[in-house]
Backbone as a printed PyTorch tensor [residue, N CA C, xyz], in Angstrom:
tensor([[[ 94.5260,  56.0510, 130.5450],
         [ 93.9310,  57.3220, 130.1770],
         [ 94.8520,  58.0250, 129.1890]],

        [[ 94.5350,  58.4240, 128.1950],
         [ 94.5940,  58.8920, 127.2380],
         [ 95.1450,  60.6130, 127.6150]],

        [[ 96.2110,  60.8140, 127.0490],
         [ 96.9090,  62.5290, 127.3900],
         [ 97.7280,  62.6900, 126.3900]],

        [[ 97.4890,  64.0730, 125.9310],
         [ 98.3880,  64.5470, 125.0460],
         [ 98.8620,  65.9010, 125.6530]],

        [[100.2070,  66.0460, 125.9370],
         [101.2850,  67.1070, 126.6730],
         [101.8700,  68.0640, 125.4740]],

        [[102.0020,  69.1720, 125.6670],
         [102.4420,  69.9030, 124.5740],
         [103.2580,  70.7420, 125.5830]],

        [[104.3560,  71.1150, 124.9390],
         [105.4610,  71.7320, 125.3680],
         [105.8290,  73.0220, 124.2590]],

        [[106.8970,  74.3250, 124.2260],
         [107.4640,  74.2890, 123.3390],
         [106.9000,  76.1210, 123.1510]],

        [[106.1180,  76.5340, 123.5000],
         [105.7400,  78.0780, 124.0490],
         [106.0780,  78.7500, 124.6810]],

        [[105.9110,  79.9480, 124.1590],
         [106.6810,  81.1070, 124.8250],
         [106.5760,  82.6550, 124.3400]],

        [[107.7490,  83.2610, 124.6100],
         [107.4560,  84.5740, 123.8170],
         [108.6920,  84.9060, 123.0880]],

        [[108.4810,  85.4390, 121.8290],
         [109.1090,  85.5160, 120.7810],
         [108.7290,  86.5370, 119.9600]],

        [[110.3620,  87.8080, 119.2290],
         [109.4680,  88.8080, 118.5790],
         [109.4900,  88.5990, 117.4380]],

        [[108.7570,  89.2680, 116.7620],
         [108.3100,  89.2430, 115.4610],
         [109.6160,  88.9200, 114.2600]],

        [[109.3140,  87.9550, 113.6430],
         [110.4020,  86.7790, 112.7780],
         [111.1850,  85.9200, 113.3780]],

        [[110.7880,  85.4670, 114.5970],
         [111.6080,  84.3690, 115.7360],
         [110.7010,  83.6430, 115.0010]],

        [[111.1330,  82.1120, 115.8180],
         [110.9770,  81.0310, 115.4830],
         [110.7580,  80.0840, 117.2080]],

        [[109.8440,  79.5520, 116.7850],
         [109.6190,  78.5730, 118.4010],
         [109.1490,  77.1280, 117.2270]],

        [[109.3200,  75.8950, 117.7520],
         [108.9730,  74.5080, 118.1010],
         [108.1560,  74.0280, 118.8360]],

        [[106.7530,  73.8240, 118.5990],
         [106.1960,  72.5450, 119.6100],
         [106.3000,  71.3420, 119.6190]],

        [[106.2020,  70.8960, 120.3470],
         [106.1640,  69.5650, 121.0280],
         [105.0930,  68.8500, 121.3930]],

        [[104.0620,  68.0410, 121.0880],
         [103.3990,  66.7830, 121.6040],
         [103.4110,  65.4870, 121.7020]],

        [[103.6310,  65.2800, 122.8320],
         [103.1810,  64.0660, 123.2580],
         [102.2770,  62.6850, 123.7850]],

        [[102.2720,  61.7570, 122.8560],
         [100.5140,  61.3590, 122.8620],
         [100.8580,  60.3380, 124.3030]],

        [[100.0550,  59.8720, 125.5190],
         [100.8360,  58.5400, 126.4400],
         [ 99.4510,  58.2160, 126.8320]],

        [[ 99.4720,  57.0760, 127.0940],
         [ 98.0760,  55.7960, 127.7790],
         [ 97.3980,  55.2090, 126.7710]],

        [[ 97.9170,  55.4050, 125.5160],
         [ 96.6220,  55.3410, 124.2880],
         [ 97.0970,  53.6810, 123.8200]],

        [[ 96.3650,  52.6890, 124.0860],
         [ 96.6140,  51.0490, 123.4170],
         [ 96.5450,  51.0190, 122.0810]],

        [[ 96.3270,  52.4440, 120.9950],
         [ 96.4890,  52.3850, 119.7180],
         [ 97.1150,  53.4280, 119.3030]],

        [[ 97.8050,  53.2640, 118.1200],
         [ 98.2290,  54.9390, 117.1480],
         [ 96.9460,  55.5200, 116.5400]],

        [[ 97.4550,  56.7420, 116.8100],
         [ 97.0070,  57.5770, 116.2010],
         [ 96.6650,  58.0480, 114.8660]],

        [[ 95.9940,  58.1160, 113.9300],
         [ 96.5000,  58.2470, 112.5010],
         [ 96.4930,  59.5140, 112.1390]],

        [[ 95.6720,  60.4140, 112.5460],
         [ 95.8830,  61.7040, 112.6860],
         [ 96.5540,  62.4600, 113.7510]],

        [[ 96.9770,  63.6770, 113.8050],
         [ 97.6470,  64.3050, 115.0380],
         [ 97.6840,  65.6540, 114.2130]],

        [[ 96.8530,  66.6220, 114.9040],
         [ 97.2210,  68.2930, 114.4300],
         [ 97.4660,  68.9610, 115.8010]],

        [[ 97.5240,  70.3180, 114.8450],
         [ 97.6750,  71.5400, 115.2140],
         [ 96.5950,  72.5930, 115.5760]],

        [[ 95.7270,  73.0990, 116.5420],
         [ 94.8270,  74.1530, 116.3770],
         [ 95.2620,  75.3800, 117.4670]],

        [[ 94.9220,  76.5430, 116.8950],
         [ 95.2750,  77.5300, 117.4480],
         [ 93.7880,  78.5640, 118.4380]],

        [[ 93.7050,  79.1900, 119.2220],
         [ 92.9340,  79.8200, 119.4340],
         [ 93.2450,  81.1310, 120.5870]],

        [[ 93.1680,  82.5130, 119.4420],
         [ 93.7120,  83.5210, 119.9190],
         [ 92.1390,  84.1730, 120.4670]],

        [[ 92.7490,  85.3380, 121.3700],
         [ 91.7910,  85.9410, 122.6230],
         [ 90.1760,  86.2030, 121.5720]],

        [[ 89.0830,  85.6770, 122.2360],
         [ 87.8320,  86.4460, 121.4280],
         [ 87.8580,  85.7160, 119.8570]],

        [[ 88.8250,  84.8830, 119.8870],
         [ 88.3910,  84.0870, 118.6510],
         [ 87.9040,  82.3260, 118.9290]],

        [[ 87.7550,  82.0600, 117.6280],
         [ 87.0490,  80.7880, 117.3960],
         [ 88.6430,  79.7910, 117.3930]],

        [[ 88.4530,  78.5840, 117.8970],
         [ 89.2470,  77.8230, 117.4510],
         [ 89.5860,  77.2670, 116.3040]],

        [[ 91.1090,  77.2150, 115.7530],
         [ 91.2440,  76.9840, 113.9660],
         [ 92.4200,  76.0000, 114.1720]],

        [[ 92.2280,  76.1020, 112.9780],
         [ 92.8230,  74.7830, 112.6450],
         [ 94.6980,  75.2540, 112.0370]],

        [[ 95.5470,  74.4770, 111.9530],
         [ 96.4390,  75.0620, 111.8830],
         [ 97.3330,  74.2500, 110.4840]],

        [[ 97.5220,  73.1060, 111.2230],
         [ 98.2540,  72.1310, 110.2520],
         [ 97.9860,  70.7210, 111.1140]],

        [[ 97.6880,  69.6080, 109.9500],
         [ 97.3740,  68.3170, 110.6020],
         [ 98.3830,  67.2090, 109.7770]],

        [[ 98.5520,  66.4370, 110.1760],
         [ 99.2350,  65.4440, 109.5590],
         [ 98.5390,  63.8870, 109.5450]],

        [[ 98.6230,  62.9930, 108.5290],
         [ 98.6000,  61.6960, 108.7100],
         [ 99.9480,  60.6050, 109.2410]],

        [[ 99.3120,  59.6140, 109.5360],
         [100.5780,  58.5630, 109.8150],
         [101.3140,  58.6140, 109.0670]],

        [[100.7360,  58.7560, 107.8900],
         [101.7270,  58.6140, 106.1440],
         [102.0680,  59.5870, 105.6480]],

        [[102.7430,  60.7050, 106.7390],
         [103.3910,  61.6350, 106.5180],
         [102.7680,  62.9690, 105.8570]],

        [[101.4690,  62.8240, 104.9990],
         [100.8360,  63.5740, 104.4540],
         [100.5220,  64.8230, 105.5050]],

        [[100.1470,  65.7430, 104.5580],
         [100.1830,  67.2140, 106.0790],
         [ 99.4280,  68.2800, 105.1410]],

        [[ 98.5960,  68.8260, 105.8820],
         [ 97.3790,  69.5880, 105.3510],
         [ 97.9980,  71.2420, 106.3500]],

        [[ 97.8200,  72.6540, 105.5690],
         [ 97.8820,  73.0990, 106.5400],
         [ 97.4230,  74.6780, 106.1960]],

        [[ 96.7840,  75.4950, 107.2190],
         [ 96.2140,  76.6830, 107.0100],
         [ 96.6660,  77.4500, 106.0690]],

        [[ 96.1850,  78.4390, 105.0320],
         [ 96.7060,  79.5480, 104.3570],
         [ 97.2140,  80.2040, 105.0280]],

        [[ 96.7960,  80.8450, 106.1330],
         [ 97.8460,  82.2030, 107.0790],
         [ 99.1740,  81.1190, 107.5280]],

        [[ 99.4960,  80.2990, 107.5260],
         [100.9120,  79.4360, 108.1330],
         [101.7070,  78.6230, 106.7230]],

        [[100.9170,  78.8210, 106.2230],
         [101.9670,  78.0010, 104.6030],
         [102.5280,  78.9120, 104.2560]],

        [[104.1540,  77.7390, 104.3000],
         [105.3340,  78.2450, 104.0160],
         [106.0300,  79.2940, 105.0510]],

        [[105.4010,  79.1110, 106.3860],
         [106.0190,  79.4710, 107.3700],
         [106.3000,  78.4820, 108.5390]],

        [[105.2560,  77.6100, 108.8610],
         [104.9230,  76.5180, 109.6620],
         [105.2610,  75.1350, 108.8710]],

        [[105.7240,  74.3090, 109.5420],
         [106.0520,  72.8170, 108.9740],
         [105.6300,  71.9990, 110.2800]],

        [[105.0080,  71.0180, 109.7690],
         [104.5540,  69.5520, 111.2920],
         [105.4480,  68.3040, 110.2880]],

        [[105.3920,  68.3080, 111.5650],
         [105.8340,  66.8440, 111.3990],
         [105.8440,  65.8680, 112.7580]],

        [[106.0580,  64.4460, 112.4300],
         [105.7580,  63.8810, 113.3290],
         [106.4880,  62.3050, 113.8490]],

        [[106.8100,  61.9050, 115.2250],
         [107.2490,  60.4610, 115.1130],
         [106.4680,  59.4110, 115.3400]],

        [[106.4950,  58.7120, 114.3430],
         [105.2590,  57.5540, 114.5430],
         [105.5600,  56.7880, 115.3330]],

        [[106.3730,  56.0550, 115.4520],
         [106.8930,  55.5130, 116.6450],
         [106.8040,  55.8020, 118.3210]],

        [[106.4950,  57.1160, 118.5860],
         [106.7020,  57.4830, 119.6450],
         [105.3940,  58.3230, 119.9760]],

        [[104.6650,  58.3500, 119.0370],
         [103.3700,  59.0050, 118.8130],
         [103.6140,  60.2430, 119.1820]],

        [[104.3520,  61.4370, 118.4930],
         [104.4300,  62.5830, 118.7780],
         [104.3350,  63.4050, 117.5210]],

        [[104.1180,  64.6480, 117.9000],
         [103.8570,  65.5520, 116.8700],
         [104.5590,  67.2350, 117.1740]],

        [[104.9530,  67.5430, 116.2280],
         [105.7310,  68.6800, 115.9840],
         [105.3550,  69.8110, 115.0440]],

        [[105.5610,  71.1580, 115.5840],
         [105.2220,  71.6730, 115.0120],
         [106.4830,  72.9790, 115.0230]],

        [[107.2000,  73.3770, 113.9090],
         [108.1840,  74.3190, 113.2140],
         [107.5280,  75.6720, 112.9960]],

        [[107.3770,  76.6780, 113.5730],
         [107.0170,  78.1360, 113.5680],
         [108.1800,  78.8260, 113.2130]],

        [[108.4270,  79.1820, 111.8800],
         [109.2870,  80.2550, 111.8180],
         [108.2160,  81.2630, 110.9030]],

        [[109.5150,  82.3370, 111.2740],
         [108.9190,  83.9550, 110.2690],
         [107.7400,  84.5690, 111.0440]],

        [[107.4030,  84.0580, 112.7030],
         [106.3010,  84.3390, 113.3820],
         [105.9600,  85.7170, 113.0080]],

        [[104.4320,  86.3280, 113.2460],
         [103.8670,  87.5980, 113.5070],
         [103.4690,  87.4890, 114.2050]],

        [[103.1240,  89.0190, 114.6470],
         [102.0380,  89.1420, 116.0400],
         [100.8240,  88.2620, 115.7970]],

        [[ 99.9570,  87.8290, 114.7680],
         [ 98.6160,  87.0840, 114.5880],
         [ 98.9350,  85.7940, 114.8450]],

        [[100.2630,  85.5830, 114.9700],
         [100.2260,  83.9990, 115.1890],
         [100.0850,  83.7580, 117.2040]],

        [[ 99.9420,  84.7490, 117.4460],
         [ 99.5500,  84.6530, 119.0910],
         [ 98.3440,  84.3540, 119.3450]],

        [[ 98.4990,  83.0360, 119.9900],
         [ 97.4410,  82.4950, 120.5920],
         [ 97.7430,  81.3470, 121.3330]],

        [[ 96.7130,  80.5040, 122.1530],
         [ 97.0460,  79.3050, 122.4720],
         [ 97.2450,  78.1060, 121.7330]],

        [[ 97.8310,  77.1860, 121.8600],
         [ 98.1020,  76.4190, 120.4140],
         [ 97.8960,  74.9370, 121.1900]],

        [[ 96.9890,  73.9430, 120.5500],
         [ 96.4740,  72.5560, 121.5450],
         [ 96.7550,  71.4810, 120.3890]],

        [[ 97.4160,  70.8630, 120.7320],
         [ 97.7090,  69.2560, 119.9270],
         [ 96.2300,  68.2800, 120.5150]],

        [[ 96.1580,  68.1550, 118.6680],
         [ 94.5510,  67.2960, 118.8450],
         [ 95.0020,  66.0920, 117.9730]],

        [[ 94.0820,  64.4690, 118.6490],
         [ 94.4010,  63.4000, 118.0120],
         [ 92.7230,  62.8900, 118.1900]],

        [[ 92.3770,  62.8910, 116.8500],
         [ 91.1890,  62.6870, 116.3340],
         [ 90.7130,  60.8420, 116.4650]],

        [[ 90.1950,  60.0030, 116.9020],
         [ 89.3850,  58.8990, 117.2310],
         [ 88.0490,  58.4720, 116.2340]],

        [[ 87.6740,  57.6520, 116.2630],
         [ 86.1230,  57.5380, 115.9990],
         [ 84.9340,  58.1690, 116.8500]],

        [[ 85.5740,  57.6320, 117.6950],
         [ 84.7830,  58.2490, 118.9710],
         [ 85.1060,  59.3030, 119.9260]],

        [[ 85.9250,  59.6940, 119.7850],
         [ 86.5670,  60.7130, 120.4170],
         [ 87.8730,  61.3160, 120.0380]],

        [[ 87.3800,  62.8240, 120.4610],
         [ 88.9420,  63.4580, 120.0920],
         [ 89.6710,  63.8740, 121.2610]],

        [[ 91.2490,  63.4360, 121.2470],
         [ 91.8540,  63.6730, 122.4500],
         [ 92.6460,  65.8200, 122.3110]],

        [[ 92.5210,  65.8040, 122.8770],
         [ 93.4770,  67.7050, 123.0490],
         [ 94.1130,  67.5090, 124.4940]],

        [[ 95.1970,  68.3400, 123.7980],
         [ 96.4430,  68.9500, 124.7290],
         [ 95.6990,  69.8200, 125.7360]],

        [[ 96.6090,  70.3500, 126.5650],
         [ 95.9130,  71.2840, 127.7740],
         [ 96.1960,  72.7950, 126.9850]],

        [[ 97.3330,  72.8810, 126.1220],
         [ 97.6740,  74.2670, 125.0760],
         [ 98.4540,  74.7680, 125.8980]],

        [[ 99.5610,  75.7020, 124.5380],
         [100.8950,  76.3070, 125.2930],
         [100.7670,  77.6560, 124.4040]],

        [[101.0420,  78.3300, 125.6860],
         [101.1890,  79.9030, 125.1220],
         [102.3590,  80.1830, 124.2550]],

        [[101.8150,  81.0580, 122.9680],
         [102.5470,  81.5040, 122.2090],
         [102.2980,  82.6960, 121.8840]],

        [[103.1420,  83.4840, 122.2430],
         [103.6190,  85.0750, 122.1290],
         [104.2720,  85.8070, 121.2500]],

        [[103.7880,  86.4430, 120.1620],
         [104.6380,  87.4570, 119.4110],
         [104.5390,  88.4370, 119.3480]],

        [[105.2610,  89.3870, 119.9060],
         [105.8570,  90.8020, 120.2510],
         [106.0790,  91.2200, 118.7160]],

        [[105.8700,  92.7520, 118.6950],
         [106.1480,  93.3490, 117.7180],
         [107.2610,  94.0860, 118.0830]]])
C-alpha cells in the first residue's frame, strides 16, 4: 500500500522559514512527479510547486522566489524550502504523487504564520 508521510509543520512568525518533508513507501515504482498543494481554511485546494524526476520544478506565483522543492530520487522523497513566510502562506500543506491511475496524497501538516 502506497503512503506518502509528510513531516516538517508548525508555527512560525512572519519571515521564518520551515522545511517539509515527504516521504513516498509501498510503491513497486518511482514516481515521476511529486508536488506540493496547499489548502487554507474556506479555500479551494492549490497547487504550490511540483517537480519532475528530472529535476525540473514548476511553481505558484504567490511562492516564487520564496519557496524551493526539491527532491531525492533515490529515496522517493520530496522537499519543500519555505522561507520569507507570510501570514497567507497558512494552511495545510499535502505531498501529492500523481499515477495514471491514481493520485497518491499525504495526510497534510500544519503550517502556521503568525504576524
Amino acid at each position: 500500500q502506497v503512503q506518502l508521510v509528510e513531516s516538517g509543520g508548525g508555527l512560525v512568525q512572519t519571515g521564518g522559514s520551515l522545511r517539509l518533508s515527504c516521504a513516498a513507501s509501498g510503491s513497486v515504482f518511482r514516481f515521476n512527479t511529486m508536488g506540493w498543494y496547499r489548502q487554507a481554511p474556506g479555500n479551494q485546494r492549490e497547487l504550490v510547486a511540483v517537480i519532475t524526476r528530472g529535476k525540473s520544478a514548476n511553481y505558484a506565483d504567490s511562492v516564487k522566489g520564496r519557496f524551493t522543492i526539491s527532491r531525492d530520487n533515490a529515496e522517493d522523497r520530496v522537499y519543500l524550502q519555505m522561507n520569507s513566510l507570510v501570514p497567507e502562506d497558512t494552511a495545510v500543506y499535502y505531498c501529492q504523487a500523481p499515477t495514471s491511475i491514481y493520485d497518491y496524497w499525504g495526510q497534510g501538516t500544519q503550517v502556521t504564520v503568525s504576524s
